[in-house]
DRENDOMAR-835218 format. One line per field, with one value per atom (N, C-alpha, C): residue number from 1; chain; atom name; x, y, z negated. Coordinates in Angstrom, 2 decimals, decimal comma. Each point is the difference from the previous one (the first is absolute). Example, Ala and Ser with C-alpha at 12.3 -4.5 7.8 and 13.67 -1.06 7.14 Angstrom:
% residues 2
i <- (1|1|1|2|2|2)
ch <- (A|A|A|A|A|A)
at <- (N|CA|C|N|CA|C)
px <- (13,19|-0,89|0,90|-0,35|0,82|-0,77)
py <- (-5,69|1,19|1,20|1,05|1,19|1,09)
pz <- (-7,80|0,00|0,00|0,72|-0,06|-0,73)
//
This chain:
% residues 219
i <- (1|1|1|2|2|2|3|3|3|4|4|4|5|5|5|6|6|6|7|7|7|8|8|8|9|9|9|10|10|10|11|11|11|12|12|12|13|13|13|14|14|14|15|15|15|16|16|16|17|17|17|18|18|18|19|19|19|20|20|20|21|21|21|22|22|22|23|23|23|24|24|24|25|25|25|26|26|26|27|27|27|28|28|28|29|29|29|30|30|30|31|31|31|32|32|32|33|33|33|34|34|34|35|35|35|36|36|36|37|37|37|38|38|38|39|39|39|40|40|40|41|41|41|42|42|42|43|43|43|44|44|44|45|45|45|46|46|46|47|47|47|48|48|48|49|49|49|50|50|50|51|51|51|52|52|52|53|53|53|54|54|54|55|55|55|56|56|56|57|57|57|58|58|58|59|59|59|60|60|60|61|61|61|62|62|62|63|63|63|64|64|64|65|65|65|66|66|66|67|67|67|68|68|68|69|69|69|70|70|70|71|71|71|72|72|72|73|73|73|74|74|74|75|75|75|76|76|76|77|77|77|78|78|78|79|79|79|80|80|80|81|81|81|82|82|82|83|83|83|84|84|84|85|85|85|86|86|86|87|87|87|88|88|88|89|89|89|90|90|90|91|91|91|92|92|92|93|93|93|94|94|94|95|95|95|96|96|96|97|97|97|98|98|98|99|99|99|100|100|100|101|101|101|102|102|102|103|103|103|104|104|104|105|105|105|106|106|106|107|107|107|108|108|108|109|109|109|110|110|110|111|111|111|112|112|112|113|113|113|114|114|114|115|115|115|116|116|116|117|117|117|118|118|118|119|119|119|120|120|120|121|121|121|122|122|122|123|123|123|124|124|124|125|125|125|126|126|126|127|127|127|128|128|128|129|129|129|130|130|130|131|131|131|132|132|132|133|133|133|134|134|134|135|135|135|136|136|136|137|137|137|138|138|138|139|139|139|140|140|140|141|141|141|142|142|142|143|143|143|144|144|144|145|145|145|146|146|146|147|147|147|148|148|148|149|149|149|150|150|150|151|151|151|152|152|152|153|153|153|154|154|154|155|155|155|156|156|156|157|157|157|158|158|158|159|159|159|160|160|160|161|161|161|162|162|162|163|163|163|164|164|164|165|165|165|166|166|166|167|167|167|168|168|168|169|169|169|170|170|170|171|171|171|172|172|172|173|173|173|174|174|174|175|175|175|176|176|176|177|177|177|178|178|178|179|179|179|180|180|180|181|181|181|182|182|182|183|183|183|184|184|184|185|185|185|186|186|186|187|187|187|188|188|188|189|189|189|190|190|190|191|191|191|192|192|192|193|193|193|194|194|194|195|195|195|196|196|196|197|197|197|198|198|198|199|199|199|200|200|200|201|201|201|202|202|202|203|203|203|204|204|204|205|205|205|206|206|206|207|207|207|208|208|208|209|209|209|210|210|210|211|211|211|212|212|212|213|213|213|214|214|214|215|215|215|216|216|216|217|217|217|218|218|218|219|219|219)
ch <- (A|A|A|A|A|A|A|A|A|A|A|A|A|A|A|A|A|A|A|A|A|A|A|A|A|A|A|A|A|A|A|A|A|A|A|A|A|A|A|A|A|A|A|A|A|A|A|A|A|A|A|A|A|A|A|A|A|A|A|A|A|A|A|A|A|A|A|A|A|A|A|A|A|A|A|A|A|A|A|A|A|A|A|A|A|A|A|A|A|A|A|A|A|A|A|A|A|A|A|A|A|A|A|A|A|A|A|A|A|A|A|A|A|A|A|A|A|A|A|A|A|A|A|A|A|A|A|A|A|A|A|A|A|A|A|A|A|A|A|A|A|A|A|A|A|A|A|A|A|A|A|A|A|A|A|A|A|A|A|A|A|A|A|A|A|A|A|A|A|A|A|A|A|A|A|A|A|A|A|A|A|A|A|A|A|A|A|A|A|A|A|A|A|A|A|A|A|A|A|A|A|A|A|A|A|A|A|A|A|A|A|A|A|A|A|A|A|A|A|A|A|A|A|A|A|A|A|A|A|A|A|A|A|A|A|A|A|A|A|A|A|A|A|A|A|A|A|A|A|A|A|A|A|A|A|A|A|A|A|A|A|A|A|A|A|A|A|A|A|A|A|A|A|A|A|A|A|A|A|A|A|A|A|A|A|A|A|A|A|A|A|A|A|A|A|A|A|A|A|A|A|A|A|A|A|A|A|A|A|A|A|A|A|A|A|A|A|A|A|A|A|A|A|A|A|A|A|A|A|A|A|A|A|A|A|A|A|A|A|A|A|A|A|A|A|A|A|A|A|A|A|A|A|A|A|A|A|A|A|A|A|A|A|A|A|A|A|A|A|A|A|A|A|A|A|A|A|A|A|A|A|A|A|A|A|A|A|A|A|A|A|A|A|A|A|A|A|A|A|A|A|A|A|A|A|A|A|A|A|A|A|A|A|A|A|A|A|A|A|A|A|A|A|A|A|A|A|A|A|A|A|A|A|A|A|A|A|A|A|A|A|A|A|A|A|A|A|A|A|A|A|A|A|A|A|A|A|A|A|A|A|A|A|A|A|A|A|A|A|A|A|A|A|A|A|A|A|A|A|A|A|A|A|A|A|A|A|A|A|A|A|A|A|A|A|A|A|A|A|A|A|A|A|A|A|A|A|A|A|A|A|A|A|A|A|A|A|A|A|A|A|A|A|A|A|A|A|A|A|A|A|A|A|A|A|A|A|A|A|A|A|A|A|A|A|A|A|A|A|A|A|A|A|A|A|A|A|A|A|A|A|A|A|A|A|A|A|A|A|A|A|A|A|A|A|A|A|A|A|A|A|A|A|A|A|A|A|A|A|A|A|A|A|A|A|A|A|A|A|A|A|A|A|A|A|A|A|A|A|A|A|A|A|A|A|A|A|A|A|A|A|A|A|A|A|A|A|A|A|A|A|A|A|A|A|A|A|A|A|A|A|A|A|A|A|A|A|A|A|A|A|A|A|A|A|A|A)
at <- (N|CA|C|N|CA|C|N|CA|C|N|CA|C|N|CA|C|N|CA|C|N|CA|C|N|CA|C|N|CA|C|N|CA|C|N|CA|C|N|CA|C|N|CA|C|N|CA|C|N|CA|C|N|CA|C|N|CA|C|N|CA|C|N|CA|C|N|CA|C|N|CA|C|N|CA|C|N|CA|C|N|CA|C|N|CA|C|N|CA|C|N|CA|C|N|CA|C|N|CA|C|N|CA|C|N|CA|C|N|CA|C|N|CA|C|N|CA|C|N|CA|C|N|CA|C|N|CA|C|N|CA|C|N|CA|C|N|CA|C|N|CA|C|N|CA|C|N|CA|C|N|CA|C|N|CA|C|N|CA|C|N|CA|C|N|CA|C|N|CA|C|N|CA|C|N|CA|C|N|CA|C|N|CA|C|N|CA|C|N|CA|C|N|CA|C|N|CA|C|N|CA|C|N|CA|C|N|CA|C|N|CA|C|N|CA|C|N|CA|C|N|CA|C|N|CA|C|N|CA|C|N|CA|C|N|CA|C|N|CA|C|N|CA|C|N|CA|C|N|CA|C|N|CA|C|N|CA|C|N|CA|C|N|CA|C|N|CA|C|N|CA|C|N|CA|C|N|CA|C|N|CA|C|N|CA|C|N|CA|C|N|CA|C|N|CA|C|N|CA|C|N|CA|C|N|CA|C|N|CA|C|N|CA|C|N|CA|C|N|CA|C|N|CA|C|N|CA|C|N|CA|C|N|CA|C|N|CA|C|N|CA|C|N|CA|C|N|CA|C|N|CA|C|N|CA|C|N|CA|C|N|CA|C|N|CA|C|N|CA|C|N|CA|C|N|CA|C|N|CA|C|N|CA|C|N|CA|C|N|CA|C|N|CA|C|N|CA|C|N|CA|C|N|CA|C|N|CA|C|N|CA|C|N|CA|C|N|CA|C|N|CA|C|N|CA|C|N|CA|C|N|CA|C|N|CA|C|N|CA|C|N|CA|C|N|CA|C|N|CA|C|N|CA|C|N|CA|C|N|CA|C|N|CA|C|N|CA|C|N|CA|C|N|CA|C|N|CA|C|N|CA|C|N|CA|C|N|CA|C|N|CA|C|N|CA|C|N|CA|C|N|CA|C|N|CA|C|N|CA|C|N|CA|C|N|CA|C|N|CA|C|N|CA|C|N|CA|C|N|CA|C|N|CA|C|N|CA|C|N|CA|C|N|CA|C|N|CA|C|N|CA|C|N|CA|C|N|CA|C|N|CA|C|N|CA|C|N|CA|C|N|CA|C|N|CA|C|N|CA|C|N|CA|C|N|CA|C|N|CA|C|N|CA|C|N|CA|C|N|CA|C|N|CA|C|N|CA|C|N|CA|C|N|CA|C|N|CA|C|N|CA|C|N|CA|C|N|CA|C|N|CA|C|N|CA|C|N|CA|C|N|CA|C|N|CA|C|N|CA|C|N|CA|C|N|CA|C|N|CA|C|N|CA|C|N|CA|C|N|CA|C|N|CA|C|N|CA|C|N|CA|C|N|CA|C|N|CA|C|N|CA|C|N|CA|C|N|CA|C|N|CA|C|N|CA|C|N|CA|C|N|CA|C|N|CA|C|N|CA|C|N|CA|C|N|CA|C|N|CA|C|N|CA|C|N|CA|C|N|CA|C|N|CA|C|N|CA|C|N|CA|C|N|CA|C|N|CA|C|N|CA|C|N|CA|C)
px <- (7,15|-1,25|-1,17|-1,11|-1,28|-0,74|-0,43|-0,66|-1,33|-0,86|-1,40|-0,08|-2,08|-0,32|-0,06|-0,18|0,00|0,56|1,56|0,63|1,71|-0,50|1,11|0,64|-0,10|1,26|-0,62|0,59|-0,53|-1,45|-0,72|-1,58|0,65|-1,03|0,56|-1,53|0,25|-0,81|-0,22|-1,12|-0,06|0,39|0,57|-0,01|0,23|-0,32|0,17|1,22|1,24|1,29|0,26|-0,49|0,42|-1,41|1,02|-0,63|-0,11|-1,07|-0,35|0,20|0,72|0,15|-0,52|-1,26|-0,87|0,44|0,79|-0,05|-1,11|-0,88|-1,09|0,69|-0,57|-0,07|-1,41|0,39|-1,64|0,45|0,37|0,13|0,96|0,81|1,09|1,12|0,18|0,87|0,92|0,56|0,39|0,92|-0,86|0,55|-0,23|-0,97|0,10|1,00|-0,02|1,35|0,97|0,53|1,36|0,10|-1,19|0,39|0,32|-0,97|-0,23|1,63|0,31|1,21|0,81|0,80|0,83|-0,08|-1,03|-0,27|0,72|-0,47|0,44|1,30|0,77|1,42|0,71|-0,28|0,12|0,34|-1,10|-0,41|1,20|-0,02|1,38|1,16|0,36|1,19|0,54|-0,49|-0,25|0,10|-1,08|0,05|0,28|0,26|-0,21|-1,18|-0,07|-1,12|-0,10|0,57|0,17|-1,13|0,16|-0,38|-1,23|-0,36|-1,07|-1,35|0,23|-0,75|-1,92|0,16|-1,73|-0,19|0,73|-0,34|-0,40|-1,55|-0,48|-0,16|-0,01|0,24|-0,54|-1,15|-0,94|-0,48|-0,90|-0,77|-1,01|-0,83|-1,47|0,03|-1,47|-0,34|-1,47|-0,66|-1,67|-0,36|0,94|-0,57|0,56|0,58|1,45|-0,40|1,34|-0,12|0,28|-1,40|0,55|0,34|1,52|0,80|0,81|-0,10|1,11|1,47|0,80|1,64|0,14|0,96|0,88|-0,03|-0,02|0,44|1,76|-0,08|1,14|0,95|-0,38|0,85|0,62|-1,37|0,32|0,83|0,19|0,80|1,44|0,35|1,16|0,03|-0,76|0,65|0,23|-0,51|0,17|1,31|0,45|1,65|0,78|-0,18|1,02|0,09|-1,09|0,26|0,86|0,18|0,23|-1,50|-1,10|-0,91|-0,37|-0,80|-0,32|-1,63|-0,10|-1,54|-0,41|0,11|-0,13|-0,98|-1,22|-1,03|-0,77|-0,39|-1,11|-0,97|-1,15|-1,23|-0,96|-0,85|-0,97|-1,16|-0,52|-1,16|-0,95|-1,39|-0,52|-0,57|-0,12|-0,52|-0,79|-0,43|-0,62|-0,25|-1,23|-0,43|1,45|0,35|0,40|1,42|0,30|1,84|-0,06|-1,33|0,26|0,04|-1,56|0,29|1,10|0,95|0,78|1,44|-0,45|1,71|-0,09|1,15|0,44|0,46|0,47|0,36|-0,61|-0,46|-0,74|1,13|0,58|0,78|-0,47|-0,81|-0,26|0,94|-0,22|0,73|-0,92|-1,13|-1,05|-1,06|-0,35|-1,01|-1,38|0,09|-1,59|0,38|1,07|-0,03|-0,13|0,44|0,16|-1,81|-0,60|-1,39|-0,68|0,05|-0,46|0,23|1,21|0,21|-0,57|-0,39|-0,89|-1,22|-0,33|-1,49|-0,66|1,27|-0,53|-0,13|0,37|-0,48|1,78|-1,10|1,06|0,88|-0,65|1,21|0,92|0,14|1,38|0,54|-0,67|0,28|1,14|0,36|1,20|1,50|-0,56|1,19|0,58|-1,11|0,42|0,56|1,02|0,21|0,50|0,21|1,02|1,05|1,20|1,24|0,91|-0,25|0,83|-0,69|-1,26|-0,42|0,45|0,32|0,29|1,94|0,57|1,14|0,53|-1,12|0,17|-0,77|-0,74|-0,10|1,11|0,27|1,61|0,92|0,50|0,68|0,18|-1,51|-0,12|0,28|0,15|-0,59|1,82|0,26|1,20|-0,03|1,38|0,18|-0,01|0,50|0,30|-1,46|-0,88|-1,40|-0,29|0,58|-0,76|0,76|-0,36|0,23|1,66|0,45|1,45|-0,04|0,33|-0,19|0,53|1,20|0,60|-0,40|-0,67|-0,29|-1,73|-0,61|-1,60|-0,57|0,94|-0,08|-0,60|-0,34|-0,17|-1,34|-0,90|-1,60|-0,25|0,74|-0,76|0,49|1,04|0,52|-0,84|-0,09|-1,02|-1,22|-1,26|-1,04|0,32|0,84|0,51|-0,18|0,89|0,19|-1,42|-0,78|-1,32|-0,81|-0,17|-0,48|-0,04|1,70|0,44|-0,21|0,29|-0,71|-1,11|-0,96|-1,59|0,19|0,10|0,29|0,21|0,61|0,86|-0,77|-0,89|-0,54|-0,76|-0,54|-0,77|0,64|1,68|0,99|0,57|0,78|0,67|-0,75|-0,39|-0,85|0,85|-0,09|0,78|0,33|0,75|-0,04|-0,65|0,19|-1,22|-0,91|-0,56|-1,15|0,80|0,98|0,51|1,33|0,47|0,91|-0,10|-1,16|-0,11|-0,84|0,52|-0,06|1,10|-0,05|0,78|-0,86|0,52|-0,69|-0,08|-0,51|0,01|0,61|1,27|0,75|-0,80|-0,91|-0,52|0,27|0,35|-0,18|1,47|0,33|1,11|1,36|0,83|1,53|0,98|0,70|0,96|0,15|0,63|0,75|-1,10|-1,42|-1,10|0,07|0,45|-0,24|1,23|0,91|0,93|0,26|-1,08|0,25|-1,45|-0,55|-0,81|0,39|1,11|0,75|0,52|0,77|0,73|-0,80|-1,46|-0,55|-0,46|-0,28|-0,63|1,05|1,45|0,92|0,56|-0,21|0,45|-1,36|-0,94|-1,28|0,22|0,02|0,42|1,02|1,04|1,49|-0,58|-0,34|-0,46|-0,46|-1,15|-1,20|0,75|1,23|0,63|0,76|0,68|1,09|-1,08|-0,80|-1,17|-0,43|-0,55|-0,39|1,22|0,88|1,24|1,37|-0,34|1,31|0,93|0,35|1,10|0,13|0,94|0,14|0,14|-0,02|0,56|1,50|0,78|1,09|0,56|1,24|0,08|0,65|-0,09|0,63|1,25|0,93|1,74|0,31|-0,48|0,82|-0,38)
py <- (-2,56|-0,69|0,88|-0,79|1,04|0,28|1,41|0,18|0,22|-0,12|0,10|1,40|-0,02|1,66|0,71|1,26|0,97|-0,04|-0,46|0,28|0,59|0,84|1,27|-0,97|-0,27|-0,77|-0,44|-0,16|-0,42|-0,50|0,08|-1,50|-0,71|-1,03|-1,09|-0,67|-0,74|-0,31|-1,60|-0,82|-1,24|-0,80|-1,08|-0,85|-1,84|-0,30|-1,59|-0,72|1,38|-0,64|0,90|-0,03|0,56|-0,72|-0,04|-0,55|0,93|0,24|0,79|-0,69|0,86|-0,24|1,37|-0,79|0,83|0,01|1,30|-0,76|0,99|-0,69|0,94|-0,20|1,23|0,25|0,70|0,73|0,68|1,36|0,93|1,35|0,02|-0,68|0,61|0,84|0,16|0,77|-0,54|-1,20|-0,40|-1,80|-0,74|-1,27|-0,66|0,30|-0,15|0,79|1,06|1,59|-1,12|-0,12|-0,84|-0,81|-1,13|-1,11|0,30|0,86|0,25|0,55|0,93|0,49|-0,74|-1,08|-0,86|-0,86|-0,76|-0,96|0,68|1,13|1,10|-0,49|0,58|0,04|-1,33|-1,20|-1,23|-0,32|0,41|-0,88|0,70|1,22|0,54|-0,26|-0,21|-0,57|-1,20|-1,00|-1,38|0,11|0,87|-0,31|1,53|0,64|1,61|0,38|1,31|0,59|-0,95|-0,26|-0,74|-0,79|-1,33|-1,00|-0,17|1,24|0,12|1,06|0,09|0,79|-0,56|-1,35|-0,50|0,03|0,09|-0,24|1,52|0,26|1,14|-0,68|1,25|-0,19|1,38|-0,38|1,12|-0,33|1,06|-0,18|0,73|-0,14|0,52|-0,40|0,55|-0,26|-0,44|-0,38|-0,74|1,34|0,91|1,00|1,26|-0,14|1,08|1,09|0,68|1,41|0,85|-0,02|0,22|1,65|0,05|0,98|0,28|-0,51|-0,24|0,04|0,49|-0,18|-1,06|-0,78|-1,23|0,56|-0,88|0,70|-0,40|1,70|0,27|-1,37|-0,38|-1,20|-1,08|-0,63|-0,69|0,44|1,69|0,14|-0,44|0,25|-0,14|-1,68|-0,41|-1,87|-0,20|0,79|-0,44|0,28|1,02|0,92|-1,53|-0,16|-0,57|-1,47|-0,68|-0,59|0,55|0,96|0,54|0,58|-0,46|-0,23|1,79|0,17|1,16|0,46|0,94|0,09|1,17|0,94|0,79|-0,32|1,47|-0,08|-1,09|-0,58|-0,77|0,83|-0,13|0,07|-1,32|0,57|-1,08|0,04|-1,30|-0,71|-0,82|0,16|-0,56|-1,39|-1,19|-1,51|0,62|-0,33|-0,36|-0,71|-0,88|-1,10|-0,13|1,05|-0,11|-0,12|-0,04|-0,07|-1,48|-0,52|-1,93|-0,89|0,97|-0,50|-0,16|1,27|-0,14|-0,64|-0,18|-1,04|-1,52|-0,01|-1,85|-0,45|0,41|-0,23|1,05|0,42|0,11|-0,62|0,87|-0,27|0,68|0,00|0,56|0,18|1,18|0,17|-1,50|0,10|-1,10|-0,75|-1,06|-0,77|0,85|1,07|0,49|1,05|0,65|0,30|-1,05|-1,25|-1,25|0,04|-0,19|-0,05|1,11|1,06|1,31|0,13|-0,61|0,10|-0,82|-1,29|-1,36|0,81|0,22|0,19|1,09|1,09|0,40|-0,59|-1,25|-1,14|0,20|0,22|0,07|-1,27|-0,93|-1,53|0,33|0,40|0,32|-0,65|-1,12|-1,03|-1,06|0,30|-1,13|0,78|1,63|0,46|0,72|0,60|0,46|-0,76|0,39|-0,95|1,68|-0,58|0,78|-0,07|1,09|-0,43|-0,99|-0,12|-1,18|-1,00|-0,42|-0,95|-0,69|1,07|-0,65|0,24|0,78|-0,39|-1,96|0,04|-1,48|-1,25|0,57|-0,84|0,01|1,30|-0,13|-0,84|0,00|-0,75|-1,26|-0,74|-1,71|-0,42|1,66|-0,44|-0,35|-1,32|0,07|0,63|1,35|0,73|-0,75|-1,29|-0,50|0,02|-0,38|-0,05|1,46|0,96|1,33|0,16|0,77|0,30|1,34|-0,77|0,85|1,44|1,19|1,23|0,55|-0,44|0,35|-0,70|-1,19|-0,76|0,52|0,18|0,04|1,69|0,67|0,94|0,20|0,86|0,66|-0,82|0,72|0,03|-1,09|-1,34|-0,92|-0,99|0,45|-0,41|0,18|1,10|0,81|-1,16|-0,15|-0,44|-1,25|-0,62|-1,38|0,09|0,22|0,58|-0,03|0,29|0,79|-1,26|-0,55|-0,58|-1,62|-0,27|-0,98|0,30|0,97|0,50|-0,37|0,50|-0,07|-1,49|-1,34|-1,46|-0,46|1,06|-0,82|0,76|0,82|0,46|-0,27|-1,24|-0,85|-0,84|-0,44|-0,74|0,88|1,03|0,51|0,95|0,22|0,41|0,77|1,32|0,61|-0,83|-0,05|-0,05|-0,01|1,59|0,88|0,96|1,12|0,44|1,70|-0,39|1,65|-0,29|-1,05|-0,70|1,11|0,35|0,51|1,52|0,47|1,25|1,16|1,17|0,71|1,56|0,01|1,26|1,47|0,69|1,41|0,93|0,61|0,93|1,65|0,24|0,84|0,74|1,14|0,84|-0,54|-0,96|-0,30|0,56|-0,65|0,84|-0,56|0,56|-0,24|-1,13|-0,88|-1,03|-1,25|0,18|-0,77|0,15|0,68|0,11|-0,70|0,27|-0,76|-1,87|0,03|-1,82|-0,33|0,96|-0,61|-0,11|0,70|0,36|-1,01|-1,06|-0,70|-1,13|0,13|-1,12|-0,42|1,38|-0,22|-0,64|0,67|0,00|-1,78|-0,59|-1,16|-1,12|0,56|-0,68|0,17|1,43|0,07|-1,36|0,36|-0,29|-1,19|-1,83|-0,93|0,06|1,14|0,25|0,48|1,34|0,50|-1,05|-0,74|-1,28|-0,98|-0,05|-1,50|0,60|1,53|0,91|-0,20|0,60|0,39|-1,06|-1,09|-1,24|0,39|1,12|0,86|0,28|-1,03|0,18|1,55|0,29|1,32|0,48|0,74|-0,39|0,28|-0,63|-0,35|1,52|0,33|1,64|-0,55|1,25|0,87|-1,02|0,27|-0,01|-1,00)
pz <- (20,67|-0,26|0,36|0,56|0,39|-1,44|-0,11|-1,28|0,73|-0,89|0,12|0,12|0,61|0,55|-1,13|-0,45|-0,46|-1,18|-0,04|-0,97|-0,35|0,92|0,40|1,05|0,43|1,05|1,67|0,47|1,97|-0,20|0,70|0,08|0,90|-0,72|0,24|1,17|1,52|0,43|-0,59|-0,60|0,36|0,83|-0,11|1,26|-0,59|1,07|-0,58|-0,58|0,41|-0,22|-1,03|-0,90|-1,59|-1,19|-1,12|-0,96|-1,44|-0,51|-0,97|-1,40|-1,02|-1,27|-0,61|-0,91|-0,91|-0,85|-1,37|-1,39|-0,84|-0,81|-0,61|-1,49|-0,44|-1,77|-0,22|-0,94|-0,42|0,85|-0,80|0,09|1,60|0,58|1,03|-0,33|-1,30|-0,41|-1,36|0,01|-0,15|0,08|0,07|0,29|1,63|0,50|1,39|0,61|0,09|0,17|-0,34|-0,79|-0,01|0,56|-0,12|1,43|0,41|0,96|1,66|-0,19|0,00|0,13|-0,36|-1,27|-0,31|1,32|0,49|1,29|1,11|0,01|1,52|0,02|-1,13|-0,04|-0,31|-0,44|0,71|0,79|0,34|1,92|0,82|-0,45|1,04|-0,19|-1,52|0,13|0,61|-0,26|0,81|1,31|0,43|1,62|0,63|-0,70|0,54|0,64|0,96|0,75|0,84|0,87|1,10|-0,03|-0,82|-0,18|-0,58|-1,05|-1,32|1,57|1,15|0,48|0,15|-0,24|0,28|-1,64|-1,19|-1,06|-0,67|-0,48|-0,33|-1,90|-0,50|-1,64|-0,47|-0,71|-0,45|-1,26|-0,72|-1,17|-0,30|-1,06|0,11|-1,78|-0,34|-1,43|0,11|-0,95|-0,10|-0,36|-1,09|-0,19|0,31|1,03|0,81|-0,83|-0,04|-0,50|1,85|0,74|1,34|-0,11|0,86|0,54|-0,94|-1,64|-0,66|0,03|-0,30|-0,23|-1,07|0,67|-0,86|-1,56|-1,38|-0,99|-0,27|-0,35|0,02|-0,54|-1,05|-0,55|1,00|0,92|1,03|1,12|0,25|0,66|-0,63|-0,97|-0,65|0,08|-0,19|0,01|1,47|1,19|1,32|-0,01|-0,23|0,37|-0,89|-1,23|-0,61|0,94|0,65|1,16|1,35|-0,11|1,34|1,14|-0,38|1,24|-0,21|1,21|0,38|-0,28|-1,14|-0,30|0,60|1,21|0,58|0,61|0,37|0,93|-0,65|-0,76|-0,78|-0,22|0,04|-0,20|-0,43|-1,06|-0,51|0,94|-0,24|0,57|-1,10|0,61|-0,65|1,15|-0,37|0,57|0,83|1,28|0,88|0,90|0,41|0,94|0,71|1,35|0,76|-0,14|-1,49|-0,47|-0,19|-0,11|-0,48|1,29|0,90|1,32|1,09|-0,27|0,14|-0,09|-1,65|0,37|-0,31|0,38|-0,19|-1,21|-0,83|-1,26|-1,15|-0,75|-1,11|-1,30|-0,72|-1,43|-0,91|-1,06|-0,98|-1,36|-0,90|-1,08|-0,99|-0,11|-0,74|0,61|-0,80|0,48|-0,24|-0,54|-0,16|1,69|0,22|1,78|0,92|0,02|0,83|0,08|-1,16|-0,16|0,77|-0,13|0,54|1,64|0,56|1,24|0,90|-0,74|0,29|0,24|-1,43|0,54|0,89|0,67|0,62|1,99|-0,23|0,64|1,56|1,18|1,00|-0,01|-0,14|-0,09|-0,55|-1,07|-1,18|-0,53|-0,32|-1,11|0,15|1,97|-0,06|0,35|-0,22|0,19|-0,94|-1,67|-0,76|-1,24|-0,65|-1,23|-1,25|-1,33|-0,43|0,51|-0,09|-0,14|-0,64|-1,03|-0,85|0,88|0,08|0,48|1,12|1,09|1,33|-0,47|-0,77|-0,15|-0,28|-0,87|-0,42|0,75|0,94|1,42|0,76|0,45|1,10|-0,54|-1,23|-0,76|0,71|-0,11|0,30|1,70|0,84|1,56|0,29|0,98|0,02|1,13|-0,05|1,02|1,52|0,13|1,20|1,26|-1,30|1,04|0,57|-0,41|0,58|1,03|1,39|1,02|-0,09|0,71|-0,12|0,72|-1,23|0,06|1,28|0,83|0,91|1,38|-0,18|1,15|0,21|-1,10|0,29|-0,68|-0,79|-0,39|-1,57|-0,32|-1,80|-0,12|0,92|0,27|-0,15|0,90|0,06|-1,45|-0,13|-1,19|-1,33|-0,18|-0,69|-0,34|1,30|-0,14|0,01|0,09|-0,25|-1,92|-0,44|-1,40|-0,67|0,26|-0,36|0,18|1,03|0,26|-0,79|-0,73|-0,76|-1,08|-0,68|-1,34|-0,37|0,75|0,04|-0,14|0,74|-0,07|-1,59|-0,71|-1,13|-1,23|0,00|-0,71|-1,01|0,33|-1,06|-1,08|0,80|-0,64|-1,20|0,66|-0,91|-1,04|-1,30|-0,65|-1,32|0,20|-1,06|-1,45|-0,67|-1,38|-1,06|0,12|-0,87|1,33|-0,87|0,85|0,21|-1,21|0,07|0,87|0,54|0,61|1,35|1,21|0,84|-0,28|-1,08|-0,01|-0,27|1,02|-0,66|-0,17|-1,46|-0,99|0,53|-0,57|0,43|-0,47|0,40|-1,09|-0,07|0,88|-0,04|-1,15|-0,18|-1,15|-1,23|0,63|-1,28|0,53|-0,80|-0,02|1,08|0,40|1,28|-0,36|-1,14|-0,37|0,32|-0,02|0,35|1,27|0,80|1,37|0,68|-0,95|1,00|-0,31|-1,19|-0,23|1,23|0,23|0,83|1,63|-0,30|1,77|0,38|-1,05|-0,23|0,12|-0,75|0,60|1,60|0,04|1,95|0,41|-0,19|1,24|-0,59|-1,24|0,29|0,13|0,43|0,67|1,76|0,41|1,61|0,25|-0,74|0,50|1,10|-1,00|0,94|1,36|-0,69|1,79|1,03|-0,58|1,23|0,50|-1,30|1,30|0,92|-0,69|1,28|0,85|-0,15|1,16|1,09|-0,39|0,70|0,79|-0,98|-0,11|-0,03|-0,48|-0,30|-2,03|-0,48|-1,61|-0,57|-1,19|-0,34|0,09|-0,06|0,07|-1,65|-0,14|-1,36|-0,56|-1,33|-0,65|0,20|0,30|0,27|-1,66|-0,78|-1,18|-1,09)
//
């Protein structure tokens, strides 16, 4: 998978044939860090390198702790996934990380809010996570463009593009329905019910991204 610039790994050039996934939190050092990385390692399993090469997967904070190391805790929920928290560095939000991508997932609606208003036509590409989990939900896979015939990318902005459509329909529950909390500062055991939440919020997005299901546990 291509990783984004300056975060220990290759740069990455822009181009029209790759699609950007933003995930914001506050600080960068904790719940975005797990996305971004839980997503990484997803996407590869499903489709491997090969396939995951136009799909970029990054993260940032409103209030980055920039040049930051992962906290330690979150490294430990990545491993018990398997995924790889190496070479991470924090970030703090900037213009050119929103302008940049195509998808926008937030940990909360007060980031969904924050990423809006810092304008850049955001508004039809950012959601929370739970939120657009429970949009993908409603999109039937058949209408999106087949991953192998038209590729990830276009698949991708297909996706994005149907979400945004259904947005007015589908309307959380509750309000705490599309949030997920901050373990910041709390105990491993908080960190890993929150690991547990990302990774069964991803799971959906990676199969509609991908059209590739999870595959089912050995045991």
């Amino acid at each position: 998978m291509t990783a984004p610039e300056g975060r220990g790994i290759a740069e990455t050039v822009f181009t029209g044939n790759t699609f950007r996934i933003l995930h914001v939190s506050t600080g960068n050092v904790c719940r975005s860090p797990i996305t971004e990385r839980l997503n990484r390692h997803a996407l590869t399993v499903r489709l491997g390198e090969r396939l995951t090469g136009g799909l970029i997967v990054e993260s940032a904070g409103t209030w980055g702790h920039e040049g930051a190391a992962m906290e330690a805790n979150a490294e430990a929920v990545l491993a018990d996934f398997g995924a790889d928290a190496s070479g991470f560095v924090g970030r703090e939000l900037l213009d050119e990380h929103v302008i940049r991508a195509d998808l926008v997932l937030t940990a909360t609606r007060d980031h969904r809010a924050q990423v809006i208003s810092m304008g850049h036509s955001a508004g039809l590409r950012t959601f929370t996570l739970k939120e657009f989990t429970r949009l993908v939900r409603a999109i039937d896979p058949a209408t999106l463009p087949d991953p192998l015939d038209e590729g990830v990318v276009e698949r991708a902005r297909a996706l994005v593009r149907a979400a945004a459509a259904l947005r007015g329909w589908l309307l959380a529950p509750t309000a705490e329905a599309d949030e997920v909390y901050d373990p910041y500062g709390a105990p491993i055991t908080f960190f890993r019910s929150i690991g547990e939440e990302i990774h069964q919020a991803l799971d959906p997005v990676v199969t509609a991204l991908t059209g590739v299901p999870a595959r089912p546990p050995l045991f």
